[in-house]
N, C-alpha and C positions, 0 to 999 in steps of 0.2 A: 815741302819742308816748312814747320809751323814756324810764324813770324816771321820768315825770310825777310819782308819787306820792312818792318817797326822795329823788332829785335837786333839792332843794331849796337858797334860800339859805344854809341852814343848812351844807349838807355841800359846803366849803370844801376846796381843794385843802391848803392847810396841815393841818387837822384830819382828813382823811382818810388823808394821809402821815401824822400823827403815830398817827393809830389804829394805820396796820398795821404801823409800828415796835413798837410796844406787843408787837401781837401774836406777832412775831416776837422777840421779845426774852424774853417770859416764855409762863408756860404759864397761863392764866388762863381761867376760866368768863368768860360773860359778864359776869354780878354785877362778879364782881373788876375787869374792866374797866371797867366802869361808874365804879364807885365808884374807879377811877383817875383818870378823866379828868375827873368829877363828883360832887365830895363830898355824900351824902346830904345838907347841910346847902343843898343848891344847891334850886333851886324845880324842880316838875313840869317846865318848858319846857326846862331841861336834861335831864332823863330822854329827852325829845321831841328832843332834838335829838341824844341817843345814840343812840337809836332808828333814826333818820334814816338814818346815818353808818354804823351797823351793817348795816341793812339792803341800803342801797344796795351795802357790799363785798362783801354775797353776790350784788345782781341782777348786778354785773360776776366774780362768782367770783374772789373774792381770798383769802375766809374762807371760812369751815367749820364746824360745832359735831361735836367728833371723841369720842371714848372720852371718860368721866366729863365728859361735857358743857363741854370744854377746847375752846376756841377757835383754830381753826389757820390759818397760811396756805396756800393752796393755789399750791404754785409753777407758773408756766409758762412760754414759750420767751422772753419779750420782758425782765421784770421781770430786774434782776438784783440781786440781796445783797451787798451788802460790810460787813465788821466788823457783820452782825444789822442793817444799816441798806438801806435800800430807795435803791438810786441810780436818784438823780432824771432824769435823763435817760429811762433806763428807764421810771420812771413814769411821765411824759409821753406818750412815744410809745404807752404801753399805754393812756391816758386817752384818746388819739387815738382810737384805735381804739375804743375802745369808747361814746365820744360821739358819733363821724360815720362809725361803723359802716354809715348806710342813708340812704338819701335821707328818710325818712320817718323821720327823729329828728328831735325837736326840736331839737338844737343843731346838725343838718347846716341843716335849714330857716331858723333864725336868722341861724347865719353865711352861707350861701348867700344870703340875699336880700341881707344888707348889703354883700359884695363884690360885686355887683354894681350898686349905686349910683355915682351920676355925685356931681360936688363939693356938691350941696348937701347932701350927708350932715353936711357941716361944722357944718352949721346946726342941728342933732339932738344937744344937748348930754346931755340928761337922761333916766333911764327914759322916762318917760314919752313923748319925743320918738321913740326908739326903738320904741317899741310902736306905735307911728303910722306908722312908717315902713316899717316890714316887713307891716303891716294886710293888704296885698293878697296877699301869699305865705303867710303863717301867724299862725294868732289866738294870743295868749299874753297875759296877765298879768303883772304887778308882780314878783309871787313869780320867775316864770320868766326875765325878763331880768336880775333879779336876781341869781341863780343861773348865768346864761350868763356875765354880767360879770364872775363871781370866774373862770372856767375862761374864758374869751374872752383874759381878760389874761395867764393861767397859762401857756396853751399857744401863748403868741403872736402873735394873732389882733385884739388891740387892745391899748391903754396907758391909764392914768388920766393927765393932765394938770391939777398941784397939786391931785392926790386929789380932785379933783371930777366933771371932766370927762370922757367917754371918747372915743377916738380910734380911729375901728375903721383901723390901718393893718397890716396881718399882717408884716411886715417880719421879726419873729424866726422867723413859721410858715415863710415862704418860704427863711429862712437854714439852717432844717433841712434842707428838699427838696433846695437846691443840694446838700448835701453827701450825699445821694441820687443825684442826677445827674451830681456827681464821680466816681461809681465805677465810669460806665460811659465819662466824659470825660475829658480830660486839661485839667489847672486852667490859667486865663489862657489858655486856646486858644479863636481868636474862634469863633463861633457864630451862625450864623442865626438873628435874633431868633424866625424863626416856627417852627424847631424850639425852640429851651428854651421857648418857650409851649406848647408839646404834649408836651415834656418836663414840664413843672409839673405840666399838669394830669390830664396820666395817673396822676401820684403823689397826687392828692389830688381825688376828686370835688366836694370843694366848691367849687372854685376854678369848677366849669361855669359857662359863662354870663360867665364875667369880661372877654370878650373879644365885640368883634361886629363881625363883617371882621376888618380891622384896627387897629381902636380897642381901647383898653385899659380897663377901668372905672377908675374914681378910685380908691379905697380899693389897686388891685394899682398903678398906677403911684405911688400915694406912695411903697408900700413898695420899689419899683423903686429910687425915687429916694434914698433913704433908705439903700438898700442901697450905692448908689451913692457917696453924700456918704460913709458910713461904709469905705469905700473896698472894698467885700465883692466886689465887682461890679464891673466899665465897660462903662457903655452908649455904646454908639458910634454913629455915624448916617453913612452912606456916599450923599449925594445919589444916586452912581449906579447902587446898587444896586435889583436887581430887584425887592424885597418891603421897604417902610418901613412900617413901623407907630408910631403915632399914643397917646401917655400923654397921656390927659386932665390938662389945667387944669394942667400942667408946666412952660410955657410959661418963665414966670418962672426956673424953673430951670435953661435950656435945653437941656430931656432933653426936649422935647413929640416928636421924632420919632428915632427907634431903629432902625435896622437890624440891628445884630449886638450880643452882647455876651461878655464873657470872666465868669469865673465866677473867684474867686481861689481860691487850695489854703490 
């Protein structure tokens, strides 16, 4: 499981962008960073969670220990710097990559098993319920969904609801990919619902399995819908066309059947 041991609660998408701002900003040993972002005055479990934080920027190769044991970033094609500042965007998609790099990551296996859950996902408020819930696709711990929940929400892939709750709906993962799929399509041009679903998931292995036939798992047609209401997307449904496919538990919203849809610019 990649990062098992660094990829902790601890090393939070904010505190890991603010590390390698740090780094990119001054020329600093570790020590000095340390004692930047953790006043000696602070107890052992912050050292423990420098540690972490550090660590894990090297298992993704972001840092480096260079000449006089100075700290550097190691640039490369995805990340990109503006004004000594790491643009977020950038980061993300390079977080991407490098959390659902394999089928055999832990955060590909976590998110992969919960996109393809039907509506009682709904009912799976709490860690705990989560860990119960994915049981049959992958064993994980406290600490570990823990950990997925702060990068789950980061990169899109779920929401907190009145900071308690979480909501696994990808809605913002999926508004990235359209604008992937824009560049080979022309926007608002309708669309055979069963190519953009083989459009999606050729850009993103986790999404496998999110589809069977022609039925859609809950957790992608919320975000369908969702997309929709926020007017990103129109899902359209043509009785007479030849291929309709089927958004679980939709109903309500009257998106449950889709034929085509447009993609907006």
């Amino acid at each position: 499981m990649i990062y098992k041991d660094n990829l902790r609660k601890e090393v939070t998408p904010s505190r890991l962008l603010s590390f390698l701002n740090l780094v990119i900003m001054g020329n600093y040993t570790r020590e000095a960073l340390k004692s930047l972002i953790y006043p000696p005055s602070l107890t052992r479990d912050s050292n423990a969670d420098f540690n972490r934080i550090f660590n894990f920027a090297m298992d993704i190769n972001l840092v480096a220990e260079e000449e006089h044991r100075r700290i550097g970033f190691i640039k490369n094609e995805i990340i990109k710097i503006k004004d000594n500042e790491i643009d977020e965007d950038s980061f993300k998609k390079y977080m991407n990559r490098c959390l659902f790099y394999s089928r055999e990551s832990l955060f590909w296996r976590i998110t992969n098993s919960l996109i393809r859950k039907d509506a009682s996902i709904l009912k799976s408020k709490t860690s705990e319920d989560l860990i119960k819930l994915v049981y049959n696709d992958v064993h994980i711990d406290r600490e570990d969904i823990l950990a997925w929940r702060f990068w789950a929400k980061y990169l899109g892939y779920a929401y907190n609801l009145m900071d308690e709750f979480i909501i696994v709906n990808p809605f913002k993962y999926i508004a990235q990919l359209n604008k992937e799929i824009l560049r080979d399509e022309k926007p608002n041009e309708e669309m055979m619902f069963g190519k953009y679903m083989t459009e999606l998931k050729s850009r993103a292995s986790v999404l496998e399995g999110c589809t069977n036939g022609n039925n859609v798992s809950f957790p992608i047609s919320l975000a369908l819908v969702t997309l929709h209401n926020n007017q990103q997307i129109e899902l359209l449904y043509n009785k007479d066309s030849r291929e309709i496919w089927h958004l679980e538990n939709m109903k309500l919203s009257g998106k449950d059947q889709v034929s085509h849809i447009r993609i907006g610019g």
